[in-house]
C-alpha positions as CSV (number, residue, x, y, z in Angstrom):
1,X,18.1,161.9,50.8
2,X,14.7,163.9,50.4
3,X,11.1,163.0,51.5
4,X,9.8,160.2,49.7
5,X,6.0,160.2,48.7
6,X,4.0,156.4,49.3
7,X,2.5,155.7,45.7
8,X,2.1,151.6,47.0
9,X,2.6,150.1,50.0
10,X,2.5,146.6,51.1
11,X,1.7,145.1,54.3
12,X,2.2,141.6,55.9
13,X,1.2,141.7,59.8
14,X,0.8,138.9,62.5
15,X,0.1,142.4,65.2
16,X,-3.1,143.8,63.6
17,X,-3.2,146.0,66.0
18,X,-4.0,149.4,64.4
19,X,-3.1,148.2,61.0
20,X,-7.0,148.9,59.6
21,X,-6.7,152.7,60.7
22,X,-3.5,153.2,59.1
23,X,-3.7,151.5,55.8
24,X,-6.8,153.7,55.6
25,X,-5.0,156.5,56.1
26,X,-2.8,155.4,53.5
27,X,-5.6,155.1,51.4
28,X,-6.6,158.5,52.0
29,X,-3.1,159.6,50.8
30,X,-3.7,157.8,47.7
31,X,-1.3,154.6,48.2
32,X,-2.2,151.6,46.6
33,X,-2.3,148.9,49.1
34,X,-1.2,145.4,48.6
35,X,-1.4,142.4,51.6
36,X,-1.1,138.8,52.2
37,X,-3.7,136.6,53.2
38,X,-4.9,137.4,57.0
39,X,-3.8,141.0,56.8
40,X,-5.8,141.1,53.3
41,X,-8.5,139.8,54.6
42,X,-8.5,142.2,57.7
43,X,-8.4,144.9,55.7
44,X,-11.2,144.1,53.2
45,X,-13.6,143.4,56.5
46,X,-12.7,147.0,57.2
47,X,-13.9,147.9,53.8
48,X,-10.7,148.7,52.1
49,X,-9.9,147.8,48.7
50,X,-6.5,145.6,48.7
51,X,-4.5,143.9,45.7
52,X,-3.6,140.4,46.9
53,X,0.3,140.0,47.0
54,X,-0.5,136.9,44.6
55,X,-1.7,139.0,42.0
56,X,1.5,141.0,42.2
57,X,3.5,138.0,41.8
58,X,1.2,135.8,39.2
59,X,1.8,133.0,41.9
60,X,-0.4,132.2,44.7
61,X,0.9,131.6,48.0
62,X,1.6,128.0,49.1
63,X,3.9,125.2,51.0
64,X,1.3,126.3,53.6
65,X,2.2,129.9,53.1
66,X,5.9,129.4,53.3
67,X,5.9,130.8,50.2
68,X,4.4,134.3,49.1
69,X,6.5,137.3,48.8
70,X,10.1,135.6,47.9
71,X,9.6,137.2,44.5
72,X,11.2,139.5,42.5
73,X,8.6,141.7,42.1
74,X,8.4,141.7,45.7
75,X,12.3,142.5,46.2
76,X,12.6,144.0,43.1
77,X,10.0,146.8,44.2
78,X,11.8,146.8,47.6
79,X,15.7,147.1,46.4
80,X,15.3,149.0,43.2
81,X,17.4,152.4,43.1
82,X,15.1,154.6,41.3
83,X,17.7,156.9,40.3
84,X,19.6,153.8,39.1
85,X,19.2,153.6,34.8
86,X,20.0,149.8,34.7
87,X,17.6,149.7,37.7
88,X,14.9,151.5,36.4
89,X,15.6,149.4,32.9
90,X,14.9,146.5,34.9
91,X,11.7,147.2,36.4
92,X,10.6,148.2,32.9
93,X,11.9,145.2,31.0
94,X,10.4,142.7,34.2
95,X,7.5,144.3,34.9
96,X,8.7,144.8,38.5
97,X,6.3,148.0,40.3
98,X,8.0,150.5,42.8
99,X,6.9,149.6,46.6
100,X,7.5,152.9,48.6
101,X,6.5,152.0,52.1
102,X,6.5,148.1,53.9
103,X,4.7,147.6,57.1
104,X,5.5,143.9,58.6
105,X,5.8,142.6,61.8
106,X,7.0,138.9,62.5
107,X,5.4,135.5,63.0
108,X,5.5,135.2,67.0
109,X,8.1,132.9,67.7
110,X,8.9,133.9,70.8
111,X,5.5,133.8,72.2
112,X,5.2,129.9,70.9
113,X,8.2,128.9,72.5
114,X,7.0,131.0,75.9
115,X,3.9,129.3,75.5
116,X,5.1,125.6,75.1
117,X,4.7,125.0,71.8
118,X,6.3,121.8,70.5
119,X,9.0,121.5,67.6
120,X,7.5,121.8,65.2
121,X,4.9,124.6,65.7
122,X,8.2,126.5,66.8
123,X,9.4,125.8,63.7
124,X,6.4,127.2,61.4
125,X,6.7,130.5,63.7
126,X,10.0,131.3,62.1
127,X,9.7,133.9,59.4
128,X,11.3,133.9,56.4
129,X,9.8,136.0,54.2
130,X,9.2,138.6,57.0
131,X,12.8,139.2,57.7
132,X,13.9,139.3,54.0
133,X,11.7,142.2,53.2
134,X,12.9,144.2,56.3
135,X,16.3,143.6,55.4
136,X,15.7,144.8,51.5
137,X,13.6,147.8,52.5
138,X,16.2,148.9,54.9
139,X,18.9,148.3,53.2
140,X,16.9,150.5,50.4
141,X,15.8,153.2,52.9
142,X,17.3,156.0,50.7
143,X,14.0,155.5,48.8
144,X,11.7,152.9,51.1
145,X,10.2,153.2,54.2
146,X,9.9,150.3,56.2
147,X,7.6,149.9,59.7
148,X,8.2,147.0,62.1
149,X,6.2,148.5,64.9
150,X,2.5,149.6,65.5
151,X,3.8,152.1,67.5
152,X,5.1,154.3,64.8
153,X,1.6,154.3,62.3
154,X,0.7,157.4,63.6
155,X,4.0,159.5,63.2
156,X,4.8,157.7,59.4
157,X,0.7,158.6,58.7
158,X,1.5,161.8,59.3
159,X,4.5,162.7,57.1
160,X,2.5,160.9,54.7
161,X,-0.1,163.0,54.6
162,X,1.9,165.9,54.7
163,X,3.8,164.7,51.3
164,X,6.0,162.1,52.1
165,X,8.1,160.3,55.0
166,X,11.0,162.4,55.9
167,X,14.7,161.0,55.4
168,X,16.1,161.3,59.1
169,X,12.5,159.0,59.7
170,X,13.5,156.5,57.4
171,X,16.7,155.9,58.3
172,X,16.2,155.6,62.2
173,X,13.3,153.0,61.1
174,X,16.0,151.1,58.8
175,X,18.1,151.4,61.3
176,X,15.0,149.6,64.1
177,X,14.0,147.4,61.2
178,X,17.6,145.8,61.2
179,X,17.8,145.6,65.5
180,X,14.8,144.1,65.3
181,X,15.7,141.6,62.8
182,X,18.7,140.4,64.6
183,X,16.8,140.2,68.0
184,X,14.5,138.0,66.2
185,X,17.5,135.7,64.8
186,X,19.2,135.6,68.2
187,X,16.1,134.7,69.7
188,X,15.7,131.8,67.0
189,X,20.0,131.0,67.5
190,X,19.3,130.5,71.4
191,X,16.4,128.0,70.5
192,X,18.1,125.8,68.7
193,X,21.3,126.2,70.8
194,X,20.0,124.7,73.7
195,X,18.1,122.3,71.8
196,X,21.2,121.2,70.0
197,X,22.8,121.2,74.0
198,X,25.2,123.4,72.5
199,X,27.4,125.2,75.1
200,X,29.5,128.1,73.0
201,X,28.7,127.9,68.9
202,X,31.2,129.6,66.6
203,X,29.1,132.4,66.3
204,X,27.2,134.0,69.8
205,X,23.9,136.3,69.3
206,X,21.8,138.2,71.7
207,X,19.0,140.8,71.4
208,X,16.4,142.4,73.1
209,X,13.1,144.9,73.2
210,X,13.2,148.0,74.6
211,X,10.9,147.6,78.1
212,X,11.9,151.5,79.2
213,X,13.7,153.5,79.1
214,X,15.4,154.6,82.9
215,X,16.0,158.0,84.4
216,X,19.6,157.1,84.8
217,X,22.0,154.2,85.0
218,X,24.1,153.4,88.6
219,X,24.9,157.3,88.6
220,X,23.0,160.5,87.6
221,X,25.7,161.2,84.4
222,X,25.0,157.4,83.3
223,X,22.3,156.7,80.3
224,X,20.6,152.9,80.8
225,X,17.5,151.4,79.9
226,X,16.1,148.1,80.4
227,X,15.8,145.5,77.6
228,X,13.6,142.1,77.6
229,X,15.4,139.3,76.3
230,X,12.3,136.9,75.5
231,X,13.5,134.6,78.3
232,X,10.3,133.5,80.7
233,X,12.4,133.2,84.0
234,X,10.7,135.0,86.7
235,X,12.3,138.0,88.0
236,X,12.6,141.9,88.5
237,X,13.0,142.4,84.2
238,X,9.3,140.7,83.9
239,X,7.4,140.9,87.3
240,X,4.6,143.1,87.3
241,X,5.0,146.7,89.1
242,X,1.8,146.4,90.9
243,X,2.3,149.8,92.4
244,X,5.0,152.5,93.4
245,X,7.1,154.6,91.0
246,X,9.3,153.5,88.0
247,X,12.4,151.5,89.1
248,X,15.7,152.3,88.4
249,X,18.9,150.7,87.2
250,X,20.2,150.1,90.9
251,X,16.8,149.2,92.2
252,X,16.4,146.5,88.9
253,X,20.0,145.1,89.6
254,X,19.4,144.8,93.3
255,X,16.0,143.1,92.8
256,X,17.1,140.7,90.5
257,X,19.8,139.9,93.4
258,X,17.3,139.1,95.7
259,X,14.9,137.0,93.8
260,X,17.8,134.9,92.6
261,X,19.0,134.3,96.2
262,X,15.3,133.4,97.0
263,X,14.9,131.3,94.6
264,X,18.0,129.4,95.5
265,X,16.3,128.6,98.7
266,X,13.3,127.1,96.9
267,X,9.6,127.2,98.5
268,X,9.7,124.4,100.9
269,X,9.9,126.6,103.7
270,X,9.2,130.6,104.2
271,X,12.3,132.4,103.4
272,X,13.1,136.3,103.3
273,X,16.1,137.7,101.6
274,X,16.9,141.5,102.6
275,X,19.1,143.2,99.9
276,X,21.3,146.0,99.7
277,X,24.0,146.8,96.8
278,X,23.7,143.5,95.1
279,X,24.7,141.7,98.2
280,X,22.3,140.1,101.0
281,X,22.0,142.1,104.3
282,X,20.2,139.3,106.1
283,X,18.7,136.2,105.1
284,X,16.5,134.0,107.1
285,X,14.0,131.0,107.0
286,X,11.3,130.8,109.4
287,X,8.0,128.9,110.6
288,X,6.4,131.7,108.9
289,X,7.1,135.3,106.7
290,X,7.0,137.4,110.0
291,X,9.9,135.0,111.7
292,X,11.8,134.5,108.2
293,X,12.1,138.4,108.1
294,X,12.6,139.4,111.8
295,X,15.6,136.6,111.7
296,X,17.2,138.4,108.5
297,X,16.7,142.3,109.7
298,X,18.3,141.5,112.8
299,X,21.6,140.3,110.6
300,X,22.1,144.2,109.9
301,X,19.4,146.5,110.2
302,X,21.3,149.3,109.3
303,X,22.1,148.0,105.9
304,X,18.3,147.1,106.0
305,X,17.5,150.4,105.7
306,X,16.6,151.7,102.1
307,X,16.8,147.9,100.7
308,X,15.3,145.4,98.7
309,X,13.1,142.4,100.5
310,X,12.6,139.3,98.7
311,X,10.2,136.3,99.4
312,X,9.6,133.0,98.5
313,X,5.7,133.2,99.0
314,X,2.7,135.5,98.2
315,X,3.4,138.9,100.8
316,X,1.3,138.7,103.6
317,X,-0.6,141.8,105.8
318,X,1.1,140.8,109.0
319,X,4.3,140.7,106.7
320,X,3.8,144.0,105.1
321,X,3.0,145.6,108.3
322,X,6.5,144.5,109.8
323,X,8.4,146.2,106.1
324,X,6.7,149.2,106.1
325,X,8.2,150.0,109.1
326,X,11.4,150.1,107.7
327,X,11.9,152.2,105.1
328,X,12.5,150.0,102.0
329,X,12.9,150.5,97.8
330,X,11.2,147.1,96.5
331,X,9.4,144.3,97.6
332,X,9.3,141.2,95.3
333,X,7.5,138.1,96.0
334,X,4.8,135.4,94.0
335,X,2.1,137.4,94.9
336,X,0.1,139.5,97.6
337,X,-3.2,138.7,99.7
338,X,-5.1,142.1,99.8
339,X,-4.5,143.1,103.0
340,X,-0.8,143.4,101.9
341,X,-1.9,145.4,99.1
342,X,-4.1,147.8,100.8
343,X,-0.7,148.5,103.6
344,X,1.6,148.9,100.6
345,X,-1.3,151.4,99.3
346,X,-0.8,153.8,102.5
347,X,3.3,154.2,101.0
348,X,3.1,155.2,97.8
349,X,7.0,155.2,96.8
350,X,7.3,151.7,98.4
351,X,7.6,149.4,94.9
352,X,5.8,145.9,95.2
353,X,6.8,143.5,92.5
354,X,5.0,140.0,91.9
355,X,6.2,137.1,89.8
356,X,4.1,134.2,88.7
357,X,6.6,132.1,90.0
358,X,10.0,131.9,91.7
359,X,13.2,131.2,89.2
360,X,14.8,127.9,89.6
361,X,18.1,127.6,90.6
362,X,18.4,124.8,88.4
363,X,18.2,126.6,85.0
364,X,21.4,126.5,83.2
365,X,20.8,129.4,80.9
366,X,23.8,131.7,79.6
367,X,25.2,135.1,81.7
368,X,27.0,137.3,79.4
369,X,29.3,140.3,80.9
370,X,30.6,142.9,78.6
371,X,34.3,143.3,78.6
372,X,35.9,145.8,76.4
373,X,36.1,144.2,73.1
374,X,33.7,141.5,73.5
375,X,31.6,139.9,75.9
376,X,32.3,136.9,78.0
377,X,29.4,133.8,78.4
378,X,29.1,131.3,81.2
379,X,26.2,129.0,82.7
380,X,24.5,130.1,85.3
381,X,26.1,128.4,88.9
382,X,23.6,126.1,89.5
383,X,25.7,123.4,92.0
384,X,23.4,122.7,94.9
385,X,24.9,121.1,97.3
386,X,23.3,118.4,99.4
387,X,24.2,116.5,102.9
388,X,25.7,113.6,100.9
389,X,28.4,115.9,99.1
390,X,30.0,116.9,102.1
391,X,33.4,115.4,103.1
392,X,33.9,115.7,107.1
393,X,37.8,116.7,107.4
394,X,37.9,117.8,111.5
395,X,38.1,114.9,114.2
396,X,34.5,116.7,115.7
397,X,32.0,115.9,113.6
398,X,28.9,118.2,113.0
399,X,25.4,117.3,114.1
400,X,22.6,117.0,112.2
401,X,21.8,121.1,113.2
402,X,25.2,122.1,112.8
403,X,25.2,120.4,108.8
404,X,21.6,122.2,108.2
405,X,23.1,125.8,109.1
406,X,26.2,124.7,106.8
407,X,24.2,123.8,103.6
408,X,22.2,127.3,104.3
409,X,24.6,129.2,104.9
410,X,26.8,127.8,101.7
411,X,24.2,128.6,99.4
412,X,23.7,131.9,101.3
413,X,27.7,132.3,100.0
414,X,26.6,131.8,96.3
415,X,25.2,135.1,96.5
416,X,27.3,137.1,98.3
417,X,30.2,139.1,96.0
418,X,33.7,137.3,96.7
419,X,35.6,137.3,98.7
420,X,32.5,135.6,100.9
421,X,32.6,134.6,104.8
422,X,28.7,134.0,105.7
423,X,27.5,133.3,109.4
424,X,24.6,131.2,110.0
425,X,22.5,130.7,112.9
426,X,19.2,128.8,113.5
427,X,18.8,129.0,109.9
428,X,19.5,132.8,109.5
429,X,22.6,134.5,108.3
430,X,24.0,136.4,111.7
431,X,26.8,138.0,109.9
432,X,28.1,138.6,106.3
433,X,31.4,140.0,105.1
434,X,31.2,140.8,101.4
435,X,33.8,141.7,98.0
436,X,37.3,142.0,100.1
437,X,40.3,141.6,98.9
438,X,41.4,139.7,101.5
439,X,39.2,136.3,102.8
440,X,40.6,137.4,107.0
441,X,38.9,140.9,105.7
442,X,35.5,139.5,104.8
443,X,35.8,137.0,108.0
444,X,36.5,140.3,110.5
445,X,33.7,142.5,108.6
446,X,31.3,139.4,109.0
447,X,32.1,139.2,112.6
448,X,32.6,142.6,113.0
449,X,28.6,143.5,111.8
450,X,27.3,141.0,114.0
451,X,28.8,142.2,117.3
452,X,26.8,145.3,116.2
453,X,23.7,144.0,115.5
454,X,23.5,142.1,118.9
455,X,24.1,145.7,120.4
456,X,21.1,146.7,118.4
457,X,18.9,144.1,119.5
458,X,20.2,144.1,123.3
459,X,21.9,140.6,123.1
460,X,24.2,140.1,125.2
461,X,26.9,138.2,123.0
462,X,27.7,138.3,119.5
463,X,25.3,136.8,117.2
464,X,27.7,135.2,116.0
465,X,28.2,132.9,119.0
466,X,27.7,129.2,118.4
467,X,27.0,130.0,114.5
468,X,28.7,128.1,111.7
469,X,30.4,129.6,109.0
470,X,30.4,129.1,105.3
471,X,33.2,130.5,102.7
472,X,32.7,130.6,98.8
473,X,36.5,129.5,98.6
474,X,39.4,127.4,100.3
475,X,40.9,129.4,103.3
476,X,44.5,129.5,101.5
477,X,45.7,130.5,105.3
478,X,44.1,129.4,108.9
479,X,44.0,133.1,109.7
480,X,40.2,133.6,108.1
481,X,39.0,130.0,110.1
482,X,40.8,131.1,112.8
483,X,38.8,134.8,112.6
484,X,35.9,133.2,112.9
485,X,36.6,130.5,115.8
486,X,37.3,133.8,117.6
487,X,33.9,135.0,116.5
488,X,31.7,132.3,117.7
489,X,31.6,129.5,115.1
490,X,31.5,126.3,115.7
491,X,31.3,124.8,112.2
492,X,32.5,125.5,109.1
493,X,32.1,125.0,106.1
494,X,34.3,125.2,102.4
495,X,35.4,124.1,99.2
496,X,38.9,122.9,100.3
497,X,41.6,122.6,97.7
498,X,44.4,124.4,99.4
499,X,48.1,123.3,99.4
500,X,47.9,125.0,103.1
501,X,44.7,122.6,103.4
502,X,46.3,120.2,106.2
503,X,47.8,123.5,108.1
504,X,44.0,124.7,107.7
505,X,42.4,121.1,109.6
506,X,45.0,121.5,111.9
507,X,44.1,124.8,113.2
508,X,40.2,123.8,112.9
509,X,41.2,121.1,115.2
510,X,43.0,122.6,117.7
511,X,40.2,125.1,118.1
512,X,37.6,122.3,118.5
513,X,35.9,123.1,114.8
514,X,33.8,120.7,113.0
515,X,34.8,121.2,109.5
516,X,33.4,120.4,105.9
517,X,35.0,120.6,102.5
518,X,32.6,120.6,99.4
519,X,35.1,120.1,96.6
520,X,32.7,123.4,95.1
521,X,33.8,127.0,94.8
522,X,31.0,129.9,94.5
523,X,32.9,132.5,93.5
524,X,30.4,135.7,92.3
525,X,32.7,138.6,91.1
């Protein structure tokens, strides 16, 4: 392949951003330019002189512009091989002009859906004609150029002006044109896949756009970068960095860990999530931010330290002066007054990230996980459970304190890597054990961690004392319950389903536990 001069070029544009400056440009580098009806008229207000794609054609543009470049003398400009005879022939015989360079970017269909718009007006923003040029000019790169992104005018300008756009450029933006394309399908697929309530179609799409790109992945030797998917749910992918450096691939998949878990907890009541390695350190409700987050440090402040701090509410100055003295990566939350802001200011690596809004915990949207070959899909685990799902199994029968510590501390376990054992106290986690192999592990780390964090906070028993426990899975032995009847509990709380499960009631009641099965598993792998 060899540079390719830009004799015409045609250009079709919902972003107008920076299209007047480059088409004259183009002009200057004596293209003739040809457009479609807002981008012509754009370009005539900036005083350029633009054939009308109509003209091209010899149809006008109709069906409410559903219909304007799905022509041959559009695609036969676009695919020709000009070192094809029969090609050439055909352009001759057909009347069918050369178009060197096509600059088009795409009805806004994700923007309509994001913005509410109904069926129908998410209907008229899927582009047809859009996506079939890309796909011809790309296909055709060997002698077209093809631009799907402002972003590049200046660099194409350039090489056109210098002669002609370089090979190696054409080919990487054939090769954009054609990721963008599918993005824009997928994003369309997903659409009418959950309109259509349809689980897991024959065929599975996703895509993305390139947000930045990161220093490194989850290790200095790893590449990563973080992608948007389109998707409006609030989190660390779309929040707004309103100050502190870049995050990085850890920091992102640790943040999105914590506002998931806070969102889980809703916004009836202030809540603070403190997390470290995907997995909660402490976690805490309280009668207001200070007491939420003084409850979930004290779970483990050593694990605290260096983490990620997540809340359900707008951060507050008496709230931000309590984190900035520990250090901490991120701080997510719906908001800031500007006394938080102007404390944050004083700590300039300390990231603060605010949402619009906290993600529901009822959205059912897909998780995909790459596997080698393939990818697997599943909803997202969105079982809340509630008072009235609980089936008492223990002869002791939890109070009405004992059952709110259970729930909390059950949806505390849907966020904790399995296998989970979660300790809960006056509405605050008190102990976690986290990813064993072994449930008796996770129940000894669990206890284990709070014995130390009552020696950091000069208590004089375990934390863990007079605490219910919560496990994402049946005990498949009555060593685990046991563990934690030697730690303190009093309650507990799990999914039941054991064969062992009458050897398991039977231990709880010899040890005087109240005991609840939910019938639901939250395993988090």
């Amino acid at each position: 392949m060899t540079t390719a001069a830009v004799r015409r070029a045609l250009l079709s544009v919902s972003d107008k951003s920076g299209v007047e400056d480059f088409a004259r440009r183009l002009k200057g580098a004596g293209a003739e330019l040809v457009s479609t009806g807002g981008t012509a008229k754009s370009l005539r207000n900036a005083g350029l002189d633009v054939r009308d794609v109509a003209d091209l054609t010899g149809f006008p543009e109709m069906m409410d512009g559903r219909i304007k470049t799905l022509h041959p003398r559009v695609h036969g400009g676009l695919l020709a091989l000009r070192d094809n005879d029969e090609h050439v022939r055909s352009m001759k015989d057909h009347d069918i002009g050369a178009i060197d360079l096509l600059v088009v970017n795409l009805y806004p269909f994700e923007e309509t859906v994001r913005g509410g718009g109904d069926f129908a007006a998410c209907i008229e923003n899927i582009d047809i004609g859009g996506p079939a040029m890309i796909r011809a000019a790309a296909k055709n790169h060997e002698f077209v150029c093809v631009v799907t992104d402002p972003a590049d005018y200046e660099g194409v300008a350039a090489e056109i002006e210098a002669g002609g756009v370089k090979a190696e450029t054409r080919r990487r933006l054939a090769a954009k044109a054609f990721a963008m394309t599918a993005a824009y399908d997928s994003a369309i697929a997903a659409w009418l896949r959950d309109k259509n309530g349809e689980g897991f179609p024959r065929h599975y799409s996703t895509g993305g756009r390139l947000a930045q790109e990161l220093r490194y992945g989850e290790n200095p030797h790893q590449r990563a970068a973080l992608y948007l998917s389109g998707a409006s749910r609030p989190g660390a992918a779309t929040a707004k960095l309103a100050q502190g450096k870049a995050l990085s691939y850890n920091n992102l998949n640790d943040t999105d860990a914590a506002y998931e878990l806070i969102g889980e907890l809703g916004g009836a009541q202030p809540a603070v999530a403190i997390i470290k390695h995907a997995n909660p350190c402490g976690v805490a409700l309280g009668d207001d931010f200070v007491d939420a987050y003084e409850k979930a440090l004290r779970c483990d402040p050593v694990s605290a330290f260096g983490g990620i701090v997540a809340l359900n509410g707008p951060l507050t100055e008496a709230l931000a002066e309590k984190i900035t003295q520990v250090f901490t990566e991120v701080v997510i939350a719906p908001g800031a007054d500007d006394g938080a802001r102007a404390i944050f200011a004083k700590k300039k690596n300390l990231r603060l990230l605010l949402t619009d809004a906290l993600p529901s915990s009822d959205d059912e949207a897909a998780l995909i996980r790459p596997i080698a070959g393939g990818f697997l899909v599943q909803s997202r685990d969105n079982r809340a459970i509630t008072a009235d799902d609980l089936t008492i199994v223990t002869k002791r029968k939890p109070d009405d304190k004992e059952i709110a510590d259970m729930l909390f501390a059950f949806r505390v376990a849907k966020h904790v890597k399995s296998n989970a054992i979660v300790y809960v106290k006056d509405g605050a986690t008190v102990g976690v054990g986290a990813g064993q192999m072994s449930r008796l592990d996770s129940s000894r780390i669990a206890a284990r961690k709070a014995v130390d964090a009552a020696e950091a906070c000069g208590a004089s028993a375990p934390l863990t004392e007079g605490s219910v426990v919560a496990s994402d899975a049946f005990f498949p032995f009555a060593d685990g319950l046991l563990a934690a009847a030697e730690a303190g509990a009093r309650a507990v709380i799990q999914p039941g389903g054991s064969i062992r499960d009458e050897d398991v009631i039977a231990a709880a009641d010899e040890a005087g536990l109240a005991m609840a099965f939910t019938g639901v598993r939250h395993f988090r792998h």
